[in-house]
mmCIF file as Biopython writes it, N, C-alpha, C and O atoms, coordinates in Angstrom:
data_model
#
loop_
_atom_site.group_PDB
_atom_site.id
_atom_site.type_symbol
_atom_site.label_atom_id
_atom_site.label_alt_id
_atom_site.label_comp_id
_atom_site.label_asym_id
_atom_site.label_entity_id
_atom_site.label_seq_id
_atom_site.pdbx_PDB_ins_code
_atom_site.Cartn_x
_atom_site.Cartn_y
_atom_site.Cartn_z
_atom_site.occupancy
_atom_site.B_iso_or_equiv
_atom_site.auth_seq_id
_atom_site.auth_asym_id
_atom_site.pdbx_PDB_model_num
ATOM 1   N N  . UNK A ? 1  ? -1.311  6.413   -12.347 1.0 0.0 1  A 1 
ATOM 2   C CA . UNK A ? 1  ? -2.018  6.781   -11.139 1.0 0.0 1  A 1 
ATOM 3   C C  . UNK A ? 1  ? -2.799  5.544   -10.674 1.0 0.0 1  A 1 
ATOM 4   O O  . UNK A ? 1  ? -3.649  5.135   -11.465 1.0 0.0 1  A 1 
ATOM 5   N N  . UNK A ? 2  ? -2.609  4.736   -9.255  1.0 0.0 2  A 1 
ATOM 6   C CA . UNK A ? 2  ? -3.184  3.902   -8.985  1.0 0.0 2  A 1 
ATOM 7   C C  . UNK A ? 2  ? -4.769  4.223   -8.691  1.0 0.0 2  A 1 
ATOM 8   O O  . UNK A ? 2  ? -5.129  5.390   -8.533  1.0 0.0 2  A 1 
ATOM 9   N N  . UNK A ? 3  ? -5.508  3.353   -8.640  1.0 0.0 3  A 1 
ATOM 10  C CA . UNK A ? 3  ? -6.771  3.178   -7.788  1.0 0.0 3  A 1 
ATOM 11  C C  . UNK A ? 3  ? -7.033  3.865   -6.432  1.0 0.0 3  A 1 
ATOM 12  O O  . UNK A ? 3  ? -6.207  3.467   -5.611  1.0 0.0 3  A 1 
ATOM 13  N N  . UNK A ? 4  ? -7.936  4.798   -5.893  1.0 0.0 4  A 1 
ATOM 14  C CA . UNK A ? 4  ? -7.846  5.285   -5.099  1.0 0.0 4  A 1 
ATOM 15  C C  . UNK A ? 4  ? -9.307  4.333   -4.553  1.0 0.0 4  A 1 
ATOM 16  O O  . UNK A ? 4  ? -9.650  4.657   -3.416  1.0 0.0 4  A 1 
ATOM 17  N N  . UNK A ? 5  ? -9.941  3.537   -5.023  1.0 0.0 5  A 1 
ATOM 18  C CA . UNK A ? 5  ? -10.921 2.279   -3.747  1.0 0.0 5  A 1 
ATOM 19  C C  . UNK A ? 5  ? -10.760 1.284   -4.475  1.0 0.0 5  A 1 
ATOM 20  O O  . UNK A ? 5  ? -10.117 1.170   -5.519  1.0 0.0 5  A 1 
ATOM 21  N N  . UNK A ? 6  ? -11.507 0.374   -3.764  1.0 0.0 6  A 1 
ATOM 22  C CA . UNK A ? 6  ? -12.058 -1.005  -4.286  1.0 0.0 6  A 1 
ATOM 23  C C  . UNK A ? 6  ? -12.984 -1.140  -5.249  1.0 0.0 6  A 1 
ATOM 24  O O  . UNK A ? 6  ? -13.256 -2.247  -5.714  1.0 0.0 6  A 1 
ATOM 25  N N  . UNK A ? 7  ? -13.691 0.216   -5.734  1.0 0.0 7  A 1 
ATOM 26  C CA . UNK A ? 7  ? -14.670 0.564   -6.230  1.0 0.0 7  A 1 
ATOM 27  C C  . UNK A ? 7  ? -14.176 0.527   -7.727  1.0 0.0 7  A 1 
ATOM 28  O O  . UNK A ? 7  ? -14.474 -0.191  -8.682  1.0 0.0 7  A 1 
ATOM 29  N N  . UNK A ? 8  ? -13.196 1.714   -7.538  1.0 0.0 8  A 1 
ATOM 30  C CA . UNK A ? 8  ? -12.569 2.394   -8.470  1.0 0.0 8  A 1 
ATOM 31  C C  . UNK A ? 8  ? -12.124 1.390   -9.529  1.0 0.0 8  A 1 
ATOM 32  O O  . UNK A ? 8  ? -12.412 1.427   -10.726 1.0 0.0 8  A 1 
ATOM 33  N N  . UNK A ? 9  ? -11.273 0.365   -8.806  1.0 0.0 9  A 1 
ATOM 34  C CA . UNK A ? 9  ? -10.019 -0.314  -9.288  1.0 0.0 9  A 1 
ATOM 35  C C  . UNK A ? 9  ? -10.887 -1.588  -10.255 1.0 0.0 9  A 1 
ATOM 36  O O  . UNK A ? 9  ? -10.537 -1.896  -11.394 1.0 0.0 9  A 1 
ATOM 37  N N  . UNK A ? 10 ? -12.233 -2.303  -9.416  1.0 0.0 10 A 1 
ATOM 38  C CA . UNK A ? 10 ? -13.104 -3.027  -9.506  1.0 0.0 10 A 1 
ATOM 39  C C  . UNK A ? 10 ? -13.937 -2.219  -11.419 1.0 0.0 10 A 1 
ATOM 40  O O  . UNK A ? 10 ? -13.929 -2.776  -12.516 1.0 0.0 10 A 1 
ATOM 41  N N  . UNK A ? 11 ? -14.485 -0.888  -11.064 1.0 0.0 11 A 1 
ATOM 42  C CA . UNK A ? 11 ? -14.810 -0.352  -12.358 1.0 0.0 11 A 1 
ATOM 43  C C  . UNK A ? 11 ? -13.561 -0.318  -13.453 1.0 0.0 11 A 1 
ATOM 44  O O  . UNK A ? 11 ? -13.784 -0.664  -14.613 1.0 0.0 11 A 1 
ATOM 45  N N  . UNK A ? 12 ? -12.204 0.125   -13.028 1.0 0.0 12 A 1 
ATOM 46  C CA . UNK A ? 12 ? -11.327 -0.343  -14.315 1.0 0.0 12 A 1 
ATOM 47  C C  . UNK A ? 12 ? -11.346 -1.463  -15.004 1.0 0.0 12 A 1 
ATOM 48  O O  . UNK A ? 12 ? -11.226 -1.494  -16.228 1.0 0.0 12 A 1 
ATOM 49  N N  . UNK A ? 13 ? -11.509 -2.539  -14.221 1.0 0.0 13 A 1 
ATOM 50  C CA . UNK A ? 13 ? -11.215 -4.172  -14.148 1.0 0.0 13 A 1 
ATOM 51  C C  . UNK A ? 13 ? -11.995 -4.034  -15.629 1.0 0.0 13 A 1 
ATOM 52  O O  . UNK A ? 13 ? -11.519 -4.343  -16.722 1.0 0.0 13 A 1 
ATOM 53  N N  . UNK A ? 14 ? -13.306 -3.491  -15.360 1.0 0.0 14 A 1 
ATOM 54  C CA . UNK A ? 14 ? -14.923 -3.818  -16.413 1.0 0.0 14 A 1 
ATOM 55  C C  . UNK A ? 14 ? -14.901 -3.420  -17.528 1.0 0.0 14 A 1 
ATOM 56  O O  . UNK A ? 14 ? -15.579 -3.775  -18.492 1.0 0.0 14 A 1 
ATOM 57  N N  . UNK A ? 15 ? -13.576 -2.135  -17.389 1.0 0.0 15 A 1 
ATOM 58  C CA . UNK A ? 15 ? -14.080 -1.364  -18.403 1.0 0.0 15 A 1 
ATOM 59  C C  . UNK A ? 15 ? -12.838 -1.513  -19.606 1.0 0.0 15 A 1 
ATOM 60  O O  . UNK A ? 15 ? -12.741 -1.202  -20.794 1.0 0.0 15 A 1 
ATOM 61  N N  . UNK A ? 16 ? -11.983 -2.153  -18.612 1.0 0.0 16 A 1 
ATOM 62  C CA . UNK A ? 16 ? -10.629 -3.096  -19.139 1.0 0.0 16 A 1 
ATOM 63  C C  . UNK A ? 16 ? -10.996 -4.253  -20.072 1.0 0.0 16 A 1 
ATOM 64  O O  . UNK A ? 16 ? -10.580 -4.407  -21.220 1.0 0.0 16 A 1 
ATOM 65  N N  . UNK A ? 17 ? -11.907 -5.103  -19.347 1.0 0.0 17 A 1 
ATOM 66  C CA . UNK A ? 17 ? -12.339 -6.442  -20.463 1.0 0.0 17 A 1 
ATOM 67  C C  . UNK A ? 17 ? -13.170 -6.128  -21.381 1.0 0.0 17 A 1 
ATOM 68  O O  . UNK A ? 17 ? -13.330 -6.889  -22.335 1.0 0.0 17 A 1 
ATOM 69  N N  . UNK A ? 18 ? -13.926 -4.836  -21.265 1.0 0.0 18 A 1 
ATOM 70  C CA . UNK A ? 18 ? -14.623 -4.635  -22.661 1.0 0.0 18 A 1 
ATOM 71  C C  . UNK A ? 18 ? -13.911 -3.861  -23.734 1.0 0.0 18 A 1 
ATOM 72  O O  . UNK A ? 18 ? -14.277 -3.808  -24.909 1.0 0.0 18 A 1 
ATOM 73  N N  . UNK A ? 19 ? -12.937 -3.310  -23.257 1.0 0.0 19 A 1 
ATOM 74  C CA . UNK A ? 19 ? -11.974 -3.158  -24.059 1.0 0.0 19 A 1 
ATOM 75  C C  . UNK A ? 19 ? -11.467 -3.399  -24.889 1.0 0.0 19 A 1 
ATOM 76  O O  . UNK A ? 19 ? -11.459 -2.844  -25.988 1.0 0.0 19 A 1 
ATOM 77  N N  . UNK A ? 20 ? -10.735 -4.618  -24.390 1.0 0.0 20 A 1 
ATOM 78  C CA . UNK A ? 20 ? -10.226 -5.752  -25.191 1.0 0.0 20 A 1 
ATOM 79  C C  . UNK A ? 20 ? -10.894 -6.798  -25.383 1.0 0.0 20 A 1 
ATOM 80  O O  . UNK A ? 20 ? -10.342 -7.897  -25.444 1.0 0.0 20 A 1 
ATOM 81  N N  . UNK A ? 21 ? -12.512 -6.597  -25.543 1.0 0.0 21 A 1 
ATOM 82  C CA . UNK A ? 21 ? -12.933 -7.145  -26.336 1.0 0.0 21 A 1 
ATOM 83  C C  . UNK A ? 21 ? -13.651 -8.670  -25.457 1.0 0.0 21 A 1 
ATOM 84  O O  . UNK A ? 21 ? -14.361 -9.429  -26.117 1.0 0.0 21 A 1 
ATOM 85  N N  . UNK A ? 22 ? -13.400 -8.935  -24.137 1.0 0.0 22 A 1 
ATOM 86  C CA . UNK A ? 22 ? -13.717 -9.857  -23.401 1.0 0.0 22 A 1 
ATOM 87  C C  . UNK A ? 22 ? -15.202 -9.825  -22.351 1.0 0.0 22 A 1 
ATOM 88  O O  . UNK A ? 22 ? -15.646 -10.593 -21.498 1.0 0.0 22 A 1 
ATOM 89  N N  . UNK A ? 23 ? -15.561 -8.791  -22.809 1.0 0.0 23 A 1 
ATOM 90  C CA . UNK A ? 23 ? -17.099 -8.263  -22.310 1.0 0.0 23 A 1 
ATOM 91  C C  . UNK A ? 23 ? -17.882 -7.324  -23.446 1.0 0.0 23 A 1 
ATOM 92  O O  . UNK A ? 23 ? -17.434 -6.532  -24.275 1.0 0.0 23 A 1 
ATOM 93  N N  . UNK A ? 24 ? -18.873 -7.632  -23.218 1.0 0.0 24 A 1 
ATOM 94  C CA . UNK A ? 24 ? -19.640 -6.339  -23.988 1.0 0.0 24 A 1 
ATOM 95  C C  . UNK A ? 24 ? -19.835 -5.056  -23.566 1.0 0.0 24 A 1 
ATOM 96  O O  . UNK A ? 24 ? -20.269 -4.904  -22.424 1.0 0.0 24 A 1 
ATOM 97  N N  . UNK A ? 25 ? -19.584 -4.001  -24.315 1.0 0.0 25 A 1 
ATOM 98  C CA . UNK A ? 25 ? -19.726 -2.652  -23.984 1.0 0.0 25 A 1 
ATOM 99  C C  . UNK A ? 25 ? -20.982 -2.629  -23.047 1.0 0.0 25 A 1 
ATOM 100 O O  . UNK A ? 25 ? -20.824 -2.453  -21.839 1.0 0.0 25 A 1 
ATOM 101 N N  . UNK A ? 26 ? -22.044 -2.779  -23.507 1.0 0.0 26 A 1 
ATOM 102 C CA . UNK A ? 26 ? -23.891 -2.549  -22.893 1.0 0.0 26 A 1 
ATOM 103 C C  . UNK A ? 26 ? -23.259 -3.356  -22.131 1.0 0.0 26 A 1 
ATOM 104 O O  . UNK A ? 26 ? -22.136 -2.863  -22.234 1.0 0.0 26 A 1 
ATOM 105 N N  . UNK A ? 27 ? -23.147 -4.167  -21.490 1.0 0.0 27 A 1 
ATOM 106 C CA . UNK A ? 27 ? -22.730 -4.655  -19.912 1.0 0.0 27 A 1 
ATOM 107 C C  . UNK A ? 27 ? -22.488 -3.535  -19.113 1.0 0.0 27 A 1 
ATOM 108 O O  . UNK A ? 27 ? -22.917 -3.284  -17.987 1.0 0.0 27 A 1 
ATOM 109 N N  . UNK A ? 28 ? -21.835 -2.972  -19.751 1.0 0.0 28 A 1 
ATOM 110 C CA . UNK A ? 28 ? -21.051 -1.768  -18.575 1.0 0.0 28 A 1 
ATOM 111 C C  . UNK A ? 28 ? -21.732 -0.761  -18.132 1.0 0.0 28 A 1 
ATOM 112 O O  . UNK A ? 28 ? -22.229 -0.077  -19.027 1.0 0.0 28 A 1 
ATOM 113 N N  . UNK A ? 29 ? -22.062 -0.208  -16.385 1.0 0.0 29 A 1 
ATOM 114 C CA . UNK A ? 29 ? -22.833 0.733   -16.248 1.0 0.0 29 A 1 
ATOM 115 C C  . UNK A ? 29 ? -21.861 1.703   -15.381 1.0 0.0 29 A 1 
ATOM 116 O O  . UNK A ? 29 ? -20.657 1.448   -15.357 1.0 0.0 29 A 1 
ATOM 117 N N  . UNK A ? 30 ? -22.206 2.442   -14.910 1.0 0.0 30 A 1 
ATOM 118 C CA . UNK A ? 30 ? -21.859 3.965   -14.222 1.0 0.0 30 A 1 
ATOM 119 C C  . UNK A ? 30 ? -20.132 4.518   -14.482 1.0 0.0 30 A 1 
ATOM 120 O O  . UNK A ? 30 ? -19.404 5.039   -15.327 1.0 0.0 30 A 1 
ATOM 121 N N  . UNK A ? 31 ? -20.136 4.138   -13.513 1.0 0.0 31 A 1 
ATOM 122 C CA . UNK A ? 31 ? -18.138 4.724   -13.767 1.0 0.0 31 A 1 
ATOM 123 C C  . UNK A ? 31 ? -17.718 3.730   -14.643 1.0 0.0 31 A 1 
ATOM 124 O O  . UNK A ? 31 ? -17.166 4.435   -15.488 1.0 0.0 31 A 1 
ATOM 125 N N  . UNK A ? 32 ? -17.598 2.640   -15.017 1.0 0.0 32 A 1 
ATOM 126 C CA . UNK A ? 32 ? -17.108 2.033   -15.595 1.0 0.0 32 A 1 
ATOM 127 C C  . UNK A ? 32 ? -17.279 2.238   -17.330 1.0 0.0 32 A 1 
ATOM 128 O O  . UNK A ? 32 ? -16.380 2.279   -18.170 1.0 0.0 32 A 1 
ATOM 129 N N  . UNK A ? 33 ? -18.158 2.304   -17.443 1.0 0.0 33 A 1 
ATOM 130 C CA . UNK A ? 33 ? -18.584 2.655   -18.884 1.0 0.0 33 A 1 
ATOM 131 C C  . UNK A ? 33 ? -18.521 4.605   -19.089 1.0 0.0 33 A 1 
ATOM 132 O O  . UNK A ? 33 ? -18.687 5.050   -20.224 1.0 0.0 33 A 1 
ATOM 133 N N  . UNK A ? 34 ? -18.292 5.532   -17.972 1.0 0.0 34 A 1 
ATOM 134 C CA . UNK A ? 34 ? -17.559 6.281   -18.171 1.0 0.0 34 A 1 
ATOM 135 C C  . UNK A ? 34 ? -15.737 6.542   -18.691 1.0 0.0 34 A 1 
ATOM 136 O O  . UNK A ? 34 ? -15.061 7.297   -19.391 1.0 0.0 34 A 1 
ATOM 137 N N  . UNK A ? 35 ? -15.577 5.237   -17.711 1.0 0.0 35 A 1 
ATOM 138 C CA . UNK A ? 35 ? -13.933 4.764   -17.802 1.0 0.0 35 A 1 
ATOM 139 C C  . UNK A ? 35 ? -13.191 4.297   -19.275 1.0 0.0 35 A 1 
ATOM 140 O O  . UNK A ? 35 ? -12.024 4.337   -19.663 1.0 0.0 35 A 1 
ATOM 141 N N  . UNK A ? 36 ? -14.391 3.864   -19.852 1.0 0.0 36 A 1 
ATOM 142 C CA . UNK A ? 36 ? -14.277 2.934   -20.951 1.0 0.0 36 A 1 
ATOM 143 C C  . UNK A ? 36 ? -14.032 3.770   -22.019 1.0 0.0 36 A 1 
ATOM 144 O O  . UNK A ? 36 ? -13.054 3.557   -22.735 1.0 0.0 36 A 1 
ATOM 145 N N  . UNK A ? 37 ? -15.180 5.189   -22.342 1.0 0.0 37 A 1 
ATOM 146 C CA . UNK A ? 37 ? -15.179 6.276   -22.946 1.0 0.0 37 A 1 
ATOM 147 C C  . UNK A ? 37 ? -14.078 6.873   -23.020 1.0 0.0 37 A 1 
ATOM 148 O O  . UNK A ? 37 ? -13.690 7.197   -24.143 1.0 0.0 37 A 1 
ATOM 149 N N  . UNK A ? 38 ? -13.252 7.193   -21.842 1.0 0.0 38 A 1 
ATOM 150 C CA . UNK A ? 38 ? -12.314 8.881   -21.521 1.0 0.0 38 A 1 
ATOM 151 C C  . UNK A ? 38 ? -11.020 8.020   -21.416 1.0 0.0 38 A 1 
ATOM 152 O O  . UNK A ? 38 ? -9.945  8.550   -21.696 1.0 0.0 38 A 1 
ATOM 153 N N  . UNK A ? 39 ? -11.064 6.920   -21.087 1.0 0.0 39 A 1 
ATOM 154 C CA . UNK A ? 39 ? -9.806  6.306   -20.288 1.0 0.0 39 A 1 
ATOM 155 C C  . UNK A ? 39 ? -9.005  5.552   -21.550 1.0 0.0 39 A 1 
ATOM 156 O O  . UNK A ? 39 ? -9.724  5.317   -22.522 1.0 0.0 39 A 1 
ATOM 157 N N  . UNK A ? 40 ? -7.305  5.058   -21.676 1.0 0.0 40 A 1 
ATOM 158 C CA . UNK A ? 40 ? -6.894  4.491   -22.597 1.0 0.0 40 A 1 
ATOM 159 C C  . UNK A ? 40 ? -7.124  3.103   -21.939 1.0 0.0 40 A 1 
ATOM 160 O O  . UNK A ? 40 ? -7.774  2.797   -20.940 1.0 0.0 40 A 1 
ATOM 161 N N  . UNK A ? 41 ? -5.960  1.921   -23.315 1.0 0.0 41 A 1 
ATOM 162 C CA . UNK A ? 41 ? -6.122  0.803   -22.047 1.0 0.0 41 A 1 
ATOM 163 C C  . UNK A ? 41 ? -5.067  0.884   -21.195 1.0 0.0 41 A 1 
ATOM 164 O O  . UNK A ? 41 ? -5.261  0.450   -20.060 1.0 0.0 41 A 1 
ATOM 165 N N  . UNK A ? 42 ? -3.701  1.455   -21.528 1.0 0.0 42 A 1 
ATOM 166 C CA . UNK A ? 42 ? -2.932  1.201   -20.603 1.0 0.0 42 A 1 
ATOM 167 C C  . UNK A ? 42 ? -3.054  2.051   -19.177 1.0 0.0 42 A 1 
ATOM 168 O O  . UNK A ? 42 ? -2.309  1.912   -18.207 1.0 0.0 42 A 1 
ATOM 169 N N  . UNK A ? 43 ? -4.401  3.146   -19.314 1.0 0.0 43 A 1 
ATOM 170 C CA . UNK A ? 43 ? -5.051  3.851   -18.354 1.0 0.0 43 A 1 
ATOM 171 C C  . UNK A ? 43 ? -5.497  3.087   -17.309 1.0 0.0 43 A 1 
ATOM 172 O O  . UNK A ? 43 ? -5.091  3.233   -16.156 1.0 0.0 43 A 1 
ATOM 173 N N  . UNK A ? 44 ? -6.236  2.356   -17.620 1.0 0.0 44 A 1 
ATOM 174 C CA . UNK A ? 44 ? -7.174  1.204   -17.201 1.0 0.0 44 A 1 
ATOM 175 C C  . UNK A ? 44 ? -6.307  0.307   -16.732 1.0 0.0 44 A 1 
ATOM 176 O O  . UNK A ? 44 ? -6.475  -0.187  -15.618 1.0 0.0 44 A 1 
ATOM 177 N N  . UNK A ? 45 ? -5.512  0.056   -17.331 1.0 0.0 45 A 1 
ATOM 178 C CA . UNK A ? 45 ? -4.611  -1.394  -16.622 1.0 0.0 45 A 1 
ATOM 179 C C  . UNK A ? 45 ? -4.113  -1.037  -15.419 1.0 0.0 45 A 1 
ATOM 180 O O  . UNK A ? 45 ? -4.247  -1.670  -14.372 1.0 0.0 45 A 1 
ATOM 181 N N  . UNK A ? 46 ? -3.155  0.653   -15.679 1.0 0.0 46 A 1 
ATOM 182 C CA . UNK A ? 46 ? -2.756  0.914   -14.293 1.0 0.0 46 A 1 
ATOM 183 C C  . UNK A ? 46 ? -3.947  0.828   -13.015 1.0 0.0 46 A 1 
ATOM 184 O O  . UNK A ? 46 ? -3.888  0.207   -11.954 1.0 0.0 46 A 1 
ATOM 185 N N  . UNK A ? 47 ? -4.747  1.475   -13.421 1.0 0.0 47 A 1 
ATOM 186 C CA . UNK A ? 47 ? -5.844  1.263   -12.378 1.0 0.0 47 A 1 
ATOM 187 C C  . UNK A ? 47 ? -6.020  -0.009  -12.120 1.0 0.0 47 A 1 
ATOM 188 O O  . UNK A ? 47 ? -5.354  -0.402  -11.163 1.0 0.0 47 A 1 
ATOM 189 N N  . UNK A ? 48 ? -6.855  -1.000  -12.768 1.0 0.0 48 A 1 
ATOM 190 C CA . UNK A ? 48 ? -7.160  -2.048  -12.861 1.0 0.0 48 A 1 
ATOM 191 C C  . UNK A ? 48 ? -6.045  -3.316  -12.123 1.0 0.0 48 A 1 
ATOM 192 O O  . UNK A ? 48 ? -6.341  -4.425  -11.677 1.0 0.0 48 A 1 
ATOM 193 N N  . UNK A ? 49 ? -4.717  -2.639  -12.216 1.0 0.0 49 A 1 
ATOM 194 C CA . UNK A ? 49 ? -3.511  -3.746  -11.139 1.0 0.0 49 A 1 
ATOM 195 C C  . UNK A ? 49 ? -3.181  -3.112  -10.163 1.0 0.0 49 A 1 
ATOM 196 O O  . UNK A ? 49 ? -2.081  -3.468  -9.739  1.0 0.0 49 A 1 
ATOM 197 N N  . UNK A ? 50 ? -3.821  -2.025  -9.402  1.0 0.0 50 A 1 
ATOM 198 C CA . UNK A ? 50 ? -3.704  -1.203  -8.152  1.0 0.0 50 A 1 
ATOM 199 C C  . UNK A ? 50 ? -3.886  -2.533  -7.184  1.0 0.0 50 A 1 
ATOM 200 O O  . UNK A ? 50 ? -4.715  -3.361  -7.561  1.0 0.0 50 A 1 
ATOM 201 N N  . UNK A ? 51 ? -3.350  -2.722  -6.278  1.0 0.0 51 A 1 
ATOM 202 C CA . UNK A ? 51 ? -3.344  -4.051  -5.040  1.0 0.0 51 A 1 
ATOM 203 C C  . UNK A ? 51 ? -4.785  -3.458  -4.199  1.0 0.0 51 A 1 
ATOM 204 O O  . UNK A ? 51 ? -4.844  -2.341  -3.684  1.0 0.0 51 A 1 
ATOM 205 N N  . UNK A ? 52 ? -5.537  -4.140  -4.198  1.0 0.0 52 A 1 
ATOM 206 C CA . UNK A ? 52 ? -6.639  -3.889  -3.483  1.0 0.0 52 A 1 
ATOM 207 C C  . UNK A ? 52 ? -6.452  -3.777  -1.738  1.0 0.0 52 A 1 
ATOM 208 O O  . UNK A ? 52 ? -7.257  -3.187  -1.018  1.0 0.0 52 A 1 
ATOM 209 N N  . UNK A ? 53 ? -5.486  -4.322  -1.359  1.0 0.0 53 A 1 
ATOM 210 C CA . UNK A ? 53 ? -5.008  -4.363  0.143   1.0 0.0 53 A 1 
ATOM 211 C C  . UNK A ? 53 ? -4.834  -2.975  0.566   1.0 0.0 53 A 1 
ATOM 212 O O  . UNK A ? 53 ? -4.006  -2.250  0.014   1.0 0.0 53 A 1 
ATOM 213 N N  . UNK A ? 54 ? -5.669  -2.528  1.637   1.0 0.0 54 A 1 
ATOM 214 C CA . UNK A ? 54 ? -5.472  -1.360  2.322   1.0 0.0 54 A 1 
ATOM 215 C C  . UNK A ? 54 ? -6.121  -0.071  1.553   1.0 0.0 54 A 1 
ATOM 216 O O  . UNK A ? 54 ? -5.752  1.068   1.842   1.0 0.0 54 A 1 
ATOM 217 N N  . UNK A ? 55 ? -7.245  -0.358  0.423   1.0 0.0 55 A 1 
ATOM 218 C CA . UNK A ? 55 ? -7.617  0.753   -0.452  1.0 0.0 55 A 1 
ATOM 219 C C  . UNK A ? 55 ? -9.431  0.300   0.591   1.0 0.0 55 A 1 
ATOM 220 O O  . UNK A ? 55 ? -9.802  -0.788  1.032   1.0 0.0 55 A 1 
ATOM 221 N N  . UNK A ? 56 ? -10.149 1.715   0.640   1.0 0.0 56 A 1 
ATOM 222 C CA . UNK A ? 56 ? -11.153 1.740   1.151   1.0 0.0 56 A 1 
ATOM 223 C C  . UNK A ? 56 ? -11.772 1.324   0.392   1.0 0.0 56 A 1 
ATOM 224 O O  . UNK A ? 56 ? -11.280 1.300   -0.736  1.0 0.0 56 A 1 
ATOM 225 N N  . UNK A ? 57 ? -13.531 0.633   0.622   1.0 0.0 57 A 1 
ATOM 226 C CA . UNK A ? 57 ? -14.493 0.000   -0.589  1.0 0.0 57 A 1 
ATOM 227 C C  . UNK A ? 57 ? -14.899 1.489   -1.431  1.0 0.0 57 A 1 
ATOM 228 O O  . UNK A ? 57 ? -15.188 1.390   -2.623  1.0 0.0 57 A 1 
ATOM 229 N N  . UNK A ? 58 ? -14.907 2.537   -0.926  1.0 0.0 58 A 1 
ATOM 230 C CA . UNK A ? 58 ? -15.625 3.455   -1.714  1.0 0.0 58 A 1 
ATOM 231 C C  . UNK A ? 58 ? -14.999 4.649   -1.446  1.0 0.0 58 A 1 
ATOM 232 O O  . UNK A ? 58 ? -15.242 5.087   -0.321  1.0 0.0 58 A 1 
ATOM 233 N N  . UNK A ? 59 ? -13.921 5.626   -2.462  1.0 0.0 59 A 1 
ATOM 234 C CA . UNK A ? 59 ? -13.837 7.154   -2.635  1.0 0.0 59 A 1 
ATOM 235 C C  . UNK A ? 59 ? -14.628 7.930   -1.567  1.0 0.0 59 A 1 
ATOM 236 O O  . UNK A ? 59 ? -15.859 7.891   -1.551  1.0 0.0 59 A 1 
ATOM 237 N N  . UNK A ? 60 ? -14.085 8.465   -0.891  1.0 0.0 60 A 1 
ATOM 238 C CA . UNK A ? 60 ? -14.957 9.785   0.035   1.0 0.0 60 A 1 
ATOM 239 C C  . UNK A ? 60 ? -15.557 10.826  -0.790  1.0 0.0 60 A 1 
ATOM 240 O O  . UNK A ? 60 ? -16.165 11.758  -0.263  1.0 0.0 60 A 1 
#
């Protein structure tokens, strides 16, 4: 399931590098560190390589 904003796709990105280990968990705040919790990585990746072109900055 792709990214449905810029928001969205931007919080996978975060919750992707702490993941694997390239950020620290406590870095991470709101959706993203929700994402990090519930989400796998290959969850996250799909999100996280959604094309940002033509996705709104923020979920309605």
């Amino acid at each position: 399931m792709p990214a449905q904003s810029k928001a969205q796709q931007q919080a996978a990105g975060a919750a992707l590098a702490a993941k694997r280990g390239e950020m620290k968990k406590s870095e991470l705040k709101g959706a993203s560190k929700e994402m990090y919790e519930s989400m796998s990585e290959s969850e996250l990746e799909e999100f996280a390589e959604t094309d940002r072109k033509g996705l709104p900055d923020k979920k309605n």
